[in-house]
N, C-alpha and C positions, 0 to 999 in steps of 0.2 A: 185688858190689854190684848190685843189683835196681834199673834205670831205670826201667824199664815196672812198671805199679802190677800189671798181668794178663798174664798169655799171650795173645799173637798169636792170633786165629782165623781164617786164611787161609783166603780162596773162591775157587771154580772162577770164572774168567774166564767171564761167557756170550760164547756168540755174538755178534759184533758184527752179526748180522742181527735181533737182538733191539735195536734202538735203545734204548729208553727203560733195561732191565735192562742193556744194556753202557755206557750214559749215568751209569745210578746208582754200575756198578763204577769207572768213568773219576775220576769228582769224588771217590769216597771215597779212589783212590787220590793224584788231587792236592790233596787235603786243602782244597778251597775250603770246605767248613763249616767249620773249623778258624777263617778268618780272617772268613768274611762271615757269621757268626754270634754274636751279640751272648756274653760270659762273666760267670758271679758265680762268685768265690771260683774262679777258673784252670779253670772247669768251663763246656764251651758250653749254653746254653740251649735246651733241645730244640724250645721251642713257637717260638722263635725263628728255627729252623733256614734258613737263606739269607736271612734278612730283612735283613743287615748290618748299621749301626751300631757295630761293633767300632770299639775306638778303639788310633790307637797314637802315641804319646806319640813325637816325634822333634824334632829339637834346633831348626830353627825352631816348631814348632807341634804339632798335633792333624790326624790322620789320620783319617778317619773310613771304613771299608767299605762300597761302597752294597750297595743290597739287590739278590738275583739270585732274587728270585722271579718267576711270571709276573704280580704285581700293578701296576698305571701306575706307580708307584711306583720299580720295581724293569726288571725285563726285559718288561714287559707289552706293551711296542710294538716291541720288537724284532723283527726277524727273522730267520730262519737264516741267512740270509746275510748280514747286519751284526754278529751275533755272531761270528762264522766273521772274515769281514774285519776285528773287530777285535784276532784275534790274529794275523790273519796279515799285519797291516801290518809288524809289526817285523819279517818277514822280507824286506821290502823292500831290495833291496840297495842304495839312494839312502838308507834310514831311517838319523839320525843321531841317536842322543842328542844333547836337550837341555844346555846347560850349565845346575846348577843353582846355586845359591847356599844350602847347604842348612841355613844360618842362619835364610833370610825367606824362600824358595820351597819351594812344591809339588813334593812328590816320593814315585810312587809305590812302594810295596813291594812291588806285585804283580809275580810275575817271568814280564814279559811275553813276553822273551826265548826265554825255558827254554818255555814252553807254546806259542808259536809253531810250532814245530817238530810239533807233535802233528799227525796229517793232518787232512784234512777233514771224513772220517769220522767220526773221534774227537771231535772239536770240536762238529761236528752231534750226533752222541749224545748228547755233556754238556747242548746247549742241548734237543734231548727232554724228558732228566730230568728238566733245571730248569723245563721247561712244567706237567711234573707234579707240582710240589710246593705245597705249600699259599701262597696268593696272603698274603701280608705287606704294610699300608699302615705304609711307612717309608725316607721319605723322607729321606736323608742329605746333611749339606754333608762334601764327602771335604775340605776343608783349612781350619782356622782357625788362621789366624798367632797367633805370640806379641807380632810387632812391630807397631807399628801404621804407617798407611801403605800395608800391602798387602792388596788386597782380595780376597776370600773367593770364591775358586772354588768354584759352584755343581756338581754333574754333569751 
C-alpha cells in the first residue's frame, strides 16, 4: 500500500554556519508550513506559505494558526531572542501545564514540548529563515469557542 503520493527527496543538511539555509532545512523538517499555512482540498497554499490561519476544528471550538511571517501581523516585532524564549520556556523546570477544560478552553496543538528541546542555534536559524520569507498581512484570533460565555483569546 503507497502512503506517500511521491518519493522522498532527501537533502544534504547545510552547514549550520549557514543560518538562513540551515533555518530553511530545520522548519521543513519540523514541518511548521504543514500547520501555519493556510489548505484547499488537503493541499497547503503556496502564496500563503507561513501566513497561518489554518484552522483546526477541536471539541470546544476553532483553532486558528497565527502567521510566522516577518510581517506586524505575524513575527514582525519579534526578536531572536523572544522567539528563542518562547520555546524555551517550557523547558523550565517550575513550567506546569495548564489544566484545561477541553470542552470551552484554549488549547494549543503546537508541540511546544518536543521543540523546546531544539538548541539555541537551531531555534535562531528557523527565526532567520522565517525573517526571510515573504511578509503576509494576516492577522489571526488562534481560539473561537463554541460555547458562549468564554471569551475569544486574541494572540
Amino acid at each position: 500500500m503507497r502512503l506517500i503520493p511521491q518519493k522522498g527527496e532527501p537533502t544534504v543538511m547545510p552547514e549550520p554556519t549557514d543560518a538562513k539555509a540551515y533555518g530553511k532545512y530545520l522548519t521543513n523538517a519540523a514541518a511548521c508550513r504543514e500547520c501555519h499555512t493556510q489548505v484547499k482540498d488537503g493541499q497547503v497554499i503556496a502564496e500563503l506559505e507561513y501566513g497561518g490561519g489554518r484552522t483546526f476544528e477541536l471539541p470546544g471550538g476553532t483553532l486558528t494558526t497565527p502567521n510566522l511571517t516577518p510581517h506586524a501581523t505575524g513575527l514582525g516585532y519579534w526578536t531572536k531572542e523572544q522567539f528563542i524564549a518562547k520555546f524555551k520556556g517550557y523547558q523550565d523546570s517550575t513550567y506546569q501545564s495548564p489544566k484545561i477544560d477541553f470542552m470551552h478552553e484554549y488549547n494549543s496543538i503546537m508541540p511546544w514540548m518536543m521543540y523546546s528541546t531544539m538548541t539555541e542555534r537551531d531555534l535562531a536559524a528557523i527565526y532567520e529563515y522565517l525573517r526571510t520569507v515573504k511578509p503576509l498581512d494576516n492577522e489571526t484570533v488562534k481560539w473561537k469557542p463554541r460555547t458562549q460565555g468564554v471569551e475569544v483569546a486574541k494572540q
